[in-house]
C-alpha positions as CSV (number, residue, x, y, z in Angstrom):
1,X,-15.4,-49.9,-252.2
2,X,-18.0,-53.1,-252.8
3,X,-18.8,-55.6,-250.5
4,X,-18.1,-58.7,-252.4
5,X,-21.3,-60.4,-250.8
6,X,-23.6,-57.6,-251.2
7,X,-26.3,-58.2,-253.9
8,X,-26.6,-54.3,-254.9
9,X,-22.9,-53.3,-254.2
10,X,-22.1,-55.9,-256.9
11,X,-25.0,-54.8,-258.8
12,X,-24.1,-51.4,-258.9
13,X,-20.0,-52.5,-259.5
14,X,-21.6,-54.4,-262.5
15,X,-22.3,-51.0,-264.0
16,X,-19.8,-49.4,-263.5
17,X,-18.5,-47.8,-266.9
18,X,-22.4,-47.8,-267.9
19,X,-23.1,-44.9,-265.9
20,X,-23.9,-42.4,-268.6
21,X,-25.6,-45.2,-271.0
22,X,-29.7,-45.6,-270.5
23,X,-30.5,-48.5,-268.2
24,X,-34.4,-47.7,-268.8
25,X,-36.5,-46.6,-271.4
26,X,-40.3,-46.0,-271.5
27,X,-43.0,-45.0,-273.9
28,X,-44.3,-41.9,-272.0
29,X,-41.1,-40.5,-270.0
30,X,-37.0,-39.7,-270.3
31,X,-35.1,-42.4,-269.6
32,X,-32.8,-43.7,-266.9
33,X,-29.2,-44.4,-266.9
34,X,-27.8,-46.3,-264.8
35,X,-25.6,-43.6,-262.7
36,X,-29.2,-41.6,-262.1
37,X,-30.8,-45.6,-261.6
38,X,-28.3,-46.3,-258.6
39,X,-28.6,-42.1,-257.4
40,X,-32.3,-42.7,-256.5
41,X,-31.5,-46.2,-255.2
42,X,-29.0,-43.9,-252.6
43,X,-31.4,-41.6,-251.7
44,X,-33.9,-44.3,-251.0
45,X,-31.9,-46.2,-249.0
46,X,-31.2,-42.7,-246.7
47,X,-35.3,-41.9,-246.9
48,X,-35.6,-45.5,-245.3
49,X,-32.9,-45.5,-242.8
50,X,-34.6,-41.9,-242.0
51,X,-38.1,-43.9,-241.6
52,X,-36.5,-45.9,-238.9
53,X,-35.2,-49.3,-240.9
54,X,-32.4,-51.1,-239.7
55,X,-30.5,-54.3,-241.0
56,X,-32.8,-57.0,-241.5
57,X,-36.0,-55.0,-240.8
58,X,-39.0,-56.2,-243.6
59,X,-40.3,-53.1,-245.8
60,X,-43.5,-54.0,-247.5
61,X,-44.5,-53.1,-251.3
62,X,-47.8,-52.6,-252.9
63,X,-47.3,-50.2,-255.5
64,X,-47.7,-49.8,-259.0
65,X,-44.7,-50.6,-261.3
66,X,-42.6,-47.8,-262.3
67,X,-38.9,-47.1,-262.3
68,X,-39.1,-45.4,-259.1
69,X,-40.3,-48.5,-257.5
70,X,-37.3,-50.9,-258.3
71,X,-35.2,-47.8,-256.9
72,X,-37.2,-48.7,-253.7
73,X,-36.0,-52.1,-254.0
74,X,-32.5,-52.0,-254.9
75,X,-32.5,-48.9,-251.8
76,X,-34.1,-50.9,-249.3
77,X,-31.6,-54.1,-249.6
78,X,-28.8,-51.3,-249.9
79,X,-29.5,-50.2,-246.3
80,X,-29.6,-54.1,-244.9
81,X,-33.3,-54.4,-245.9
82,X,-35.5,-57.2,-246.5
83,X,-37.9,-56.3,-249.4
84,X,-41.4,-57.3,-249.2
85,X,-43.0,-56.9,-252.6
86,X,-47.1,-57.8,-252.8
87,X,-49.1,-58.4,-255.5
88,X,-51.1,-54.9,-256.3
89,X,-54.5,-57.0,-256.8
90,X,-53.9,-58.3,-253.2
91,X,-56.9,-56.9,-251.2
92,X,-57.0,-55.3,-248.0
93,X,-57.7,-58.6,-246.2
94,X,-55.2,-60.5,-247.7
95,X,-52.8,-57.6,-247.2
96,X,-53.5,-57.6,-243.5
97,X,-52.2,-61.2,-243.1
98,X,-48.9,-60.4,-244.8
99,X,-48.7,-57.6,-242.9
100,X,-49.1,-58.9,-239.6
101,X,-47.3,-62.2,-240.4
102,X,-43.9,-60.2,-241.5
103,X,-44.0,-57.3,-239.1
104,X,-42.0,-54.7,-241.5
105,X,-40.8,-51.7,-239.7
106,X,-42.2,-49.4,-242.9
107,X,-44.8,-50.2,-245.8
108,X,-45.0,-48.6,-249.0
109,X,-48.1,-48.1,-251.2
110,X,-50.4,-46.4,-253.6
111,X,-52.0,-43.4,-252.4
112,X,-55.6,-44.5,-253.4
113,X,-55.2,-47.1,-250.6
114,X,-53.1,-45.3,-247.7
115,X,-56.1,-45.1,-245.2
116,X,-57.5,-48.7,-245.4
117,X,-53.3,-49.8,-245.1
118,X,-52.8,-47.6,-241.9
119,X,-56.0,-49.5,-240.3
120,X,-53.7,-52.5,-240.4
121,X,-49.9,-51.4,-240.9
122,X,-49.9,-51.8,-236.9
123,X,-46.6,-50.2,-235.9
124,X,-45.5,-49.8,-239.4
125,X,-44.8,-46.2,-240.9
126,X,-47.0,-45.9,-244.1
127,X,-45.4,-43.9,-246.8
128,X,-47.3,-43.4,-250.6
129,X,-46.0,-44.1,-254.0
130,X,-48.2,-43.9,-256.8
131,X,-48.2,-45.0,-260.7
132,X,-46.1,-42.0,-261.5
133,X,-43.6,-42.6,-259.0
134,X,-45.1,-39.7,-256.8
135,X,-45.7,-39.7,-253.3
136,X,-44.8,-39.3,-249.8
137,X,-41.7,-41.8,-250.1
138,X,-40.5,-39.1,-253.1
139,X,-41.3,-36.1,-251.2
140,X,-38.8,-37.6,-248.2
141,X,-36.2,-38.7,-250.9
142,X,-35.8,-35.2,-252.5
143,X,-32.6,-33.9,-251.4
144,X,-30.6,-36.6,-249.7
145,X,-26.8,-37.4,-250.4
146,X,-25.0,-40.7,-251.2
147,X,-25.3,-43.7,-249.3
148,X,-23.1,-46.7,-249.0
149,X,-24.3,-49.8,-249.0
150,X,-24.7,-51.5,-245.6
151,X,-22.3,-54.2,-244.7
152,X,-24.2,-58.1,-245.7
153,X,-23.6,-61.8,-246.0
154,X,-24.0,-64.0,-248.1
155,X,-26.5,-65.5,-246.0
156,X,-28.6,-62.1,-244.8
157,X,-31.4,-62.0,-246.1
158,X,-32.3,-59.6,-249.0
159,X,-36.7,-60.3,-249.5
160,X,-39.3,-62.8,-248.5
161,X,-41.9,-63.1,-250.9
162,X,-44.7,-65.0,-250.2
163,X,-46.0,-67.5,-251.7
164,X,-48.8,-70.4,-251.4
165,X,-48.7,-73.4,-248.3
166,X,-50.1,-76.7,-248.5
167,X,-52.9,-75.6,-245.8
168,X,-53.9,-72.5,-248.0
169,X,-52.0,-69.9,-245.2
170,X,-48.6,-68.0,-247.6
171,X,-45.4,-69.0,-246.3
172,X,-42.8,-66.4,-247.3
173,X,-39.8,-67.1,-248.8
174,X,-36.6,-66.0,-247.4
175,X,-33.6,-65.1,-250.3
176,X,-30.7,-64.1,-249.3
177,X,-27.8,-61.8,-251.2
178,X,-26.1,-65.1,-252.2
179,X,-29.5,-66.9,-253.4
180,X,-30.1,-63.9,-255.6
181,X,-26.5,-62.8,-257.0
182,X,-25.4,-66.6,-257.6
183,X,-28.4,-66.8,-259.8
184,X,-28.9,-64.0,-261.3
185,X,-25.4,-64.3,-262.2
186,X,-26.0,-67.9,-263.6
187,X,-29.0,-67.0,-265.9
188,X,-27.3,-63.8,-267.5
189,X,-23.8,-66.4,-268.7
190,X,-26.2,-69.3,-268.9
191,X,-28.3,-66.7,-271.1
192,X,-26.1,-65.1,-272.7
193,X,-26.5,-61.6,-271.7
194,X,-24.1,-58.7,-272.3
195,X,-24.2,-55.0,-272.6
196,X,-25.4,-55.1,-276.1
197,X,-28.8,-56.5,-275.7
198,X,-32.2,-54.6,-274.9
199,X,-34.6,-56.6,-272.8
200,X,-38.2,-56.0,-273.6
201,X,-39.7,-55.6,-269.1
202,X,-43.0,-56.1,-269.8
203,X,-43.4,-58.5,-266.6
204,X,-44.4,-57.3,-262.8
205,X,-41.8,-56.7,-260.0
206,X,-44.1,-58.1,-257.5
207,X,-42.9,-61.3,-258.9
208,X,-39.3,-63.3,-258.6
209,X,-39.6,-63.6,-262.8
210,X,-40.1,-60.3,-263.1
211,X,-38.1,-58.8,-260.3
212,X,-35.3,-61.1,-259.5
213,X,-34.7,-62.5,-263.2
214,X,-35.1,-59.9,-265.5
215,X,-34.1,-56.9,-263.1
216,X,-31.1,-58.3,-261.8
217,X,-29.6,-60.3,-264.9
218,X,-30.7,-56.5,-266.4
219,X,-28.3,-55.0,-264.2
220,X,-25.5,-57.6,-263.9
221,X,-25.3,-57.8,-267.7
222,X,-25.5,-54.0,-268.2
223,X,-28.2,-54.7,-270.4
224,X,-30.9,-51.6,-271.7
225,X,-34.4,-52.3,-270.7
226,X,-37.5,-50.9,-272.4
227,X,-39.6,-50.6,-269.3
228,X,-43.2,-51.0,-269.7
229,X,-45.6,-50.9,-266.9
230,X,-47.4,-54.6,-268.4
231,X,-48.3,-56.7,-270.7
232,X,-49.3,-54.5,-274.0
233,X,-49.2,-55.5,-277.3
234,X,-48.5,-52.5,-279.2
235,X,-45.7,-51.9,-277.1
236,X,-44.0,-54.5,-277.2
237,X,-44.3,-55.3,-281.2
238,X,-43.5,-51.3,-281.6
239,X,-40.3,-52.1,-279.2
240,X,-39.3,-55.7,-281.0
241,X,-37.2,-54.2,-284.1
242,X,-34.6,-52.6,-282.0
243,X,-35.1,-55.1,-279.4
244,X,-32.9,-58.2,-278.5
245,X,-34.6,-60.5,-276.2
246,X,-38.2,-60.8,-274.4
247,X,-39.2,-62.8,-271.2
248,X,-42.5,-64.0,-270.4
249,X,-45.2,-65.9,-269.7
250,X,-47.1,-68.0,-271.6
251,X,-50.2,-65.7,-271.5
252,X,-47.8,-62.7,-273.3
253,X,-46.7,-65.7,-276.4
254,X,-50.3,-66.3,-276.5
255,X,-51.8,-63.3,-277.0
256,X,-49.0,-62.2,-279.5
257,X,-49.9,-65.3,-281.8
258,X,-52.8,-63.5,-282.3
259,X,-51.7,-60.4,-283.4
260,X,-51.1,-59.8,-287.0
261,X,-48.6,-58.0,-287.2
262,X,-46.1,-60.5,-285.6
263,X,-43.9,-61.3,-288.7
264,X,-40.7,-63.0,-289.2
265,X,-39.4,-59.7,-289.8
266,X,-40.5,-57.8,-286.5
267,X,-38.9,-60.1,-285.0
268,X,-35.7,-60.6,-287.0
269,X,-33.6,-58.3,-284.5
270,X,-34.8,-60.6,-281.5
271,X,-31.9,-63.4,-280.2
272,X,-33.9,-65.2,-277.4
273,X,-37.7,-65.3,-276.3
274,X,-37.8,-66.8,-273.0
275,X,-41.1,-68.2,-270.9
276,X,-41.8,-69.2,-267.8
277,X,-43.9,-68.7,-264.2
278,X,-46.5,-71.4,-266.3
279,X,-46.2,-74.2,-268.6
280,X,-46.2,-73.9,-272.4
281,X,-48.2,-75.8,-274.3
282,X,-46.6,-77.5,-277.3
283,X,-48.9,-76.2,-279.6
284,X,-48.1,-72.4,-278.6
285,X,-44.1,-73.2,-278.9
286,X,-44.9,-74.8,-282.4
287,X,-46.9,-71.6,-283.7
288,X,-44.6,-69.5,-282.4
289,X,-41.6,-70.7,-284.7
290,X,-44.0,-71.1,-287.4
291,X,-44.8,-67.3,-287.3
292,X,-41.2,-65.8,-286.1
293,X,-38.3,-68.3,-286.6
294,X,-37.9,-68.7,-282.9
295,X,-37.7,-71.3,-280.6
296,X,-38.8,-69.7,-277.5
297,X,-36.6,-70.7,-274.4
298,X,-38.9,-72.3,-271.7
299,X,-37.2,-72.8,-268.4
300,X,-38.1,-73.5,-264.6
301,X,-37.8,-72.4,-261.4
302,X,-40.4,-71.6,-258.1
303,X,-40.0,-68.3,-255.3
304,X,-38.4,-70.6,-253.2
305,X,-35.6,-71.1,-255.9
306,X,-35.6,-68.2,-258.5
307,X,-34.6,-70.6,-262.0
308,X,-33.3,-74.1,-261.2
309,X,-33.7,-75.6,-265.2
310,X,-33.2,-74.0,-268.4
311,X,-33.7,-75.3,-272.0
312,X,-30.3,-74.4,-273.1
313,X,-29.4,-71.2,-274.9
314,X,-27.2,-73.2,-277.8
315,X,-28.5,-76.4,-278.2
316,X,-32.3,-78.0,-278.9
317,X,-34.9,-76.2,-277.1
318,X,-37.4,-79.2,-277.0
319,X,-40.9,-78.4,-276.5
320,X,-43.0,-79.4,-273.6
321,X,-40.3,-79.8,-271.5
322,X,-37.9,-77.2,-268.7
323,X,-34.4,-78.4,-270.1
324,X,-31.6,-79.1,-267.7
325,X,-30.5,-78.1,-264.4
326,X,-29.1,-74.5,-264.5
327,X,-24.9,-74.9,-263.6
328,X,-24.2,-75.0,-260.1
329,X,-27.7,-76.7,-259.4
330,X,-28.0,-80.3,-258.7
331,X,-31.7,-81.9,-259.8
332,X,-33.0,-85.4,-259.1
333,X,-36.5,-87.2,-259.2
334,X,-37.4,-88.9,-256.2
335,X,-40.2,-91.5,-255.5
336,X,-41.0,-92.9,-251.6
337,X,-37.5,-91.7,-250.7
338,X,-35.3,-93.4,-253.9
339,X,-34.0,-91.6,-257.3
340,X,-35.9,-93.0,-259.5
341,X,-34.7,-94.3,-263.3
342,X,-34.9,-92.4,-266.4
343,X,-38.2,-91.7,-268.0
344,X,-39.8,-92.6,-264.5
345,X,-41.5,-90.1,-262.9
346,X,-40.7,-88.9,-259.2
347,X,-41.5,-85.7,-256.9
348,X,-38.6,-83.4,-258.5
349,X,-35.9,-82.4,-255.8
350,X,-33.6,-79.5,-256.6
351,X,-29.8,-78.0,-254.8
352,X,-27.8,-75.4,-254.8
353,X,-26.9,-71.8,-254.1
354,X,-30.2,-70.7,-255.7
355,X,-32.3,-72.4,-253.1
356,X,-33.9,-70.3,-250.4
357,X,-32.9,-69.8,-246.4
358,X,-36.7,-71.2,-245.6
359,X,-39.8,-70.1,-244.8
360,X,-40.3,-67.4,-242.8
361,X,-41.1,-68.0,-239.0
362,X,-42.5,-71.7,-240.2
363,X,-39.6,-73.7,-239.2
364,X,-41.5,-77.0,-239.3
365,X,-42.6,-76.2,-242.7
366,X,-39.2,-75.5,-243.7
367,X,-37.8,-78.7,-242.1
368,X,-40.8,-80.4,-244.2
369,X,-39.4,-79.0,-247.6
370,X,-35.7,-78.2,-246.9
371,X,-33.9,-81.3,-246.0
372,X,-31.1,-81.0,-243.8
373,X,-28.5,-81.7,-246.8
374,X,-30.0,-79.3,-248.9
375,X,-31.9,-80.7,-251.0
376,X,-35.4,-78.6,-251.8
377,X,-38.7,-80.6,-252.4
378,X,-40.7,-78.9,-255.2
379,X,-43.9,-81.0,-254.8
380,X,-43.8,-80.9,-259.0
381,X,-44.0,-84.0,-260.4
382,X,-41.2,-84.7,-263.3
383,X,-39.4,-87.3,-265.2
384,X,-36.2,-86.8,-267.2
385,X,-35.8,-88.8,-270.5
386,X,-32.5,-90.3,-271.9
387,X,-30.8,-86.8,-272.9
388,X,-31.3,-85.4,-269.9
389,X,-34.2,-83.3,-270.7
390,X,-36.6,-82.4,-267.6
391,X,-40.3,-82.5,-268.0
392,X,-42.9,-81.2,-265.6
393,X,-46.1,-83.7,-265.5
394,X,-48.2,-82.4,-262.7
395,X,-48.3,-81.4,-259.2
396,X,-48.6,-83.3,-256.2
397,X,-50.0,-80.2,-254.3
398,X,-53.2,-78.8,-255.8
399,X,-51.4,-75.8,-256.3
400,X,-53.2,-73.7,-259.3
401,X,-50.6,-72.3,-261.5
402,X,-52.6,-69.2,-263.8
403,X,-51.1,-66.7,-266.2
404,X,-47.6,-66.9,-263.5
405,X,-49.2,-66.5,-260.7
406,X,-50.2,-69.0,-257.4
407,X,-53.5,-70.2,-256.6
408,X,-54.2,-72.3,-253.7
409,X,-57.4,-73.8,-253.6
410,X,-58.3,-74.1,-249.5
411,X,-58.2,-70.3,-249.6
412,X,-60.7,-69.7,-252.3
413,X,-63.0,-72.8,-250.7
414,X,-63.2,-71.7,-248.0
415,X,-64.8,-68.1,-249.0
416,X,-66.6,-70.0,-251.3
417,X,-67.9,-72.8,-248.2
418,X,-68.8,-69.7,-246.2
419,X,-71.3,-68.2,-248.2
420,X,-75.2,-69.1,-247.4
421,X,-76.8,-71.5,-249.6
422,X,-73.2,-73.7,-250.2
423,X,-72.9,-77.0,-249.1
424,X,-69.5,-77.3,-250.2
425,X,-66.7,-76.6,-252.8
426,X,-64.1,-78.2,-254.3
427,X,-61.4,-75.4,-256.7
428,X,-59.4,-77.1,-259.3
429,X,-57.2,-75.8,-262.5
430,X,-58.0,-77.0,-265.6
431,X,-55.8,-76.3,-268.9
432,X,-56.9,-72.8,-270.8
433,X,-55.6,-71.6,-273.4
434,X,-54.4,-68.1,-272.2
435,X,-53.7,-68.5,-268.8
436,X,-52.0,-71.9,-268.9
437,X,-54.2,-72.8,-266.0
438,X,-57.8,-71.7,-264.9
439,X,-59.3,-71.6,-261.9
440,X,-63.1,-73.7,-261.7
441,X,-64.9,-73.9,-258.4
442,X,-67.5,-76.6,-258.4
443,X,-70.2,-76.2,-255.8
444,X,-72.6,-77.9,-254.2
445,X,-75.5,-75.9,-253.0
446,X,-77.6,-76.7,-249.9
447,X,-80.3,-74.0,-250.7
448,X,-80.2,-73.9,-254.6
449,X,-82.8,-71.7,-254.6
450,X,-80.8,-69.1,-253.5
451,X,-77.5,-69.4,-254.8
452,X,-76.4,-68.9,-258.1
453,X,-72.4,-68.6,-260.0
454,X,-73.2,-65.1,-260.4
455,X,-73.7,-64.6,-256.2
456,X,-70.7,-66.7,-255.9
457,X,-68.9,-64.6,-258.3
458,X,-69.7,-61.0,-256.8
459,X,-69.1,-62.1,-253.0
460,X,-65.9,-63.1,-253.9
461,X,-64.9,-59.8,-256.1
462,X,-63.7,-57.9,-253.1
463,X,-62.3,-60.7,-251.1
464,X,-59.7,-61.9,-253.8
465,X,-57.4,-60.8,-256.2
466,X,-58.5,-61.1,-259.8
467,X,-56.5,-63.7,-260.8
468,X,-57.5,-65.7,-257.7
469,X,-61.4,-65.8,-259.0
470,X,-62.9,-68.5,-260.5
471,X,-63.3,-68.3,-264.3
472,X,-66.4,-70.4,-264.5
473,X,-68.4,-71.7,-261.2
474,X,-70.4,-75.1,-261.7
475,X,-73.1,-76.2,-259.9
476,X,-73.3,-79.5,-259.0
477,X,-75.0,-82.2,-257.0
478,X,-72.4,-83.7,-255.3
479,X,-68.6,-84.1,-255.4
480,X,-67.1,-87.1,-256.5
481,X,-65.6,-89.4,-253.1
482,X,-63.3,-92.3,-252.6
483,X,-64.1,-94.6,-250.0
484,X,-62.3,-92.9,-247.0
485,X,-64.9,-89.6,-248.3
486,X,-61.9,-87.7,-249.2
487,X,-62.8,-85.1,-252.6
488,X,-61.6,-86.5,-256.2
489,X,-60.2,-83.4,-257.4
490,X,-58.3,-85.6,-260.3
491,X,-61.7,-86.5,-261.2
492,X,-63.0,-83.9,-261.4
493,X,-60.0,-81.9,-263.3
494,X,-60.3,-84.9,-266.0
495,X,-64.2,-84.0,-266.1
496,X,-63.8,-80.4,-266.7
497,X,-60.2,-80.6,-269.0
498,X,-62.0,-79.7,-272.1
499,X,-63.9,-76.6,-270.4
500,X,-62.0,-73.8,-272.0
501,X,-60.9,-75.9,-275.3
């Protein structure tokens, strides 16, 4: 029996029939199908429960990805779970804010890191899953029975993933079942999806593209994934012939490009490349017909929403821009509190059964962002021409967006402000050609004698993820100011555009 408003009992009803077929195959290891997928999802829910996790209790991620880990996911929601998934270069510090902001009653992670965790898991168990799916979470799941899913709503929450705030502290994102299923369930008709196509997973499950689109419209479709722990080239030209469809980011389309041996012919099995988490440049969409015949499908969306706006699946795919709102999501542009005309451009406001519950114990920031009618404000700046199309023109946060992933400026400044011999800093994006966005701190030393990029650059290698470190640090004698002294940070993005050209 399903729970019609449970996200994995209707996962796991979506596969029934499928249960012998491979859900997952990998370059180094048997495969999955999708009766041994849902098995291990069973047992971890059991393992959990067993760990002390009870409906709506938070269970933090920061492993590796492997098959075992989206088990862990799909078990922990099973047994009325909220799952916490965190970016693996998160470091110890940043972890410990996460941590201590979402209280989970158990936290999961790699084995290499299990003492520096338990220093600040708090009350949390701390259970170990490494790259090969191995750890103390397997050892406890060996040998458990079925499990049936826990009763949910609509509205229970299913994961908060965090993402950045407008004063540099994470908010996380609350989804619930219905946020996720409605969706997911959108993108795989929307997308065309069925049993009969093999999704190339290249992407991380730390992230909602990665997680909450491919995974999920995966499952609901019955669709085969080859399962590859990230981006890598060979693989995913070696899996493209017998291959039907590829998501990622812009970084993945780039680096392809320059790959010989991407031919009209690899690629002639292929029905739909689809991007997102970043904007594509024109030029990449343009090469990347040139070399394959495709149009690559660019679409939109943010944690708080999963995918609100799709470039449609039949229909011109237009370059540069995110399509149309997705079915059962309204869209509108807004300026100073009024819709604004066609081909003007607004803060873009988004509605519908996609959009989150709020932010997780901020409930002025959500009443800041979530209006009472329902209507989300993205903070991206948009305009939508005479067809309807949608096009993304900037930010009005300073959010940096770079190869998928959030950057927000206050936090990297203010490392950057603390160290001895800076004045001051100012972090901006600026176009590159890989990432979509780079991150550039420019810095004003007060003791240039004894400051250099390089220091910056080393103290802040422990203290932040990778993809949170500036690619290129300029010195500089002073920022640019209006009148009221506030930072130019538009200036200073139009002085540096060009760095990475």
């Amino acid at each position: 029996m399903y729970d019609a408003n449970h996200l994995i009992s209707r996962l796991h009803s979506a596969s029934k029939g499928h249960e012998t077929r491979n859900f997952a195959t990998f370059p180094a290891r048997a495969s999955v199908t999708f009766g041994e997928l849902f098995a291990g999802a069973e047992r971890n829910a059991a393992a959990l429960v067993a760990l002390g996790v009870q409906p709506g209790d938070r269970v933090a991620v920061q492993v590796e990805k492997t098959i075992e880990a989206i088990q862990l996911y799909l078990g922990t929601v099973m047994a009325g779970g909220v799952f916490l998934p965190l970016n693996t270069a998160y470091t110890v510090p940043e972890v410990a804010y996460f941590l201590g902001d979402a209280t989970p009653r158990v936290v999961v992670c790699d084995p290499a890191r299990l003492e520096d965790i338990q220093a600040i898991s708090g009350a949390a168990r701390v259970v170990t899953l490494d790259a090969k799916g191995l750890g103390t979470l397997t050892d406890s799941v060996v040998g458990r029975g079925g499990f049936t899913p826990v009763p949910r709503g609509p509205d229970d929450l299913a994961a908060i993933l965090y993402t950045s705030g407008t004063t540099g502290r994470s908010k996380g994102a609350m989804l619930s079942h219905g946020n996720l299923a409605s969706n997911s369930l959108t993108l795989r008709d929307y997308w065309q999806f069925t049993s009969a196509d093999v999704l190339i997973h290249a992407l991380p499950i730390f992230h909602t593209h990665g997680l909450f689109v491919a995974t999920n419209v995966a499952l609901f479709a019955g669709v085969r994934v080859v399962f590859l722990s990230g981006f890598n080239a060979d693989q995913i030209l070696e899996a493209m012939p017998q291959a039907t469809a590829l998501m990622g980011v812009p970084t993945f389309y780039t680096r392809l490009l320059q790959d010989p041996r991407l031919t009209p012919e690899r690629a002639a099995n292929m029905r739909l490349f689809i991007s997102g988490s970043a904007p594509l440049l024109v030029d990449t969409h343009e090469q990347w017909q040139a070399r394959t015949g495709h149009r690559i499908l660019e679409r939109y969306g943010m944690t708080e929403t999963n995918m609100s706006t799709s470039n449609p699946y039949e229909g011109e795919r237009r370059a540069g821009t995110v399509g149309f709102p997705l079915p059962g999501v309204e869209a509108r542009i807004v300026d100073q509190g009024h819709e604004v005309a066609r081909g003007e451009t607004g803060v873009l406001e988004v509605r519908g059964a996609n959009v989150f519950r709020g932010y997780w114990q901020m409930p002025e920031k959500t009443a800041e962002e979530l209006q009472a009618d329902g209507w989300f404000i993205t903070g991206d700046l948009a305009r939508q021409d005479a067809e309807g199309y949608i096009t993304i023109v900037g930010r009005q946060k300073d959010l940096v967006i770079t190869g998928g992933f959030n950057v927000y400026p206050k936090e990297v400044e203010s490392l950057i402000d603390d160290l001895p011999g800076v004045l001051e800093s100012a972090v901006i994006g600026v176009p590159h050609p890989d990432f979509g966005e780079a991150v550039v701190a420019i810095v004003v030393a007060s003791e240039p004698q004894n400051i250099s990029a390089d220091k910056i650059a080393e103290a802040l290698s422990d203290q932040l993820a990778k993809f949170k470190q500036p690619k290129r640090i300029e010195l500089v004698a002073e920022l640019p100011r209006n009148t009221m002294g506030k930072v130019q940070k538009k200036a200073l993005r139009e002085e540096y555009a060009d760095l990475f050209a």
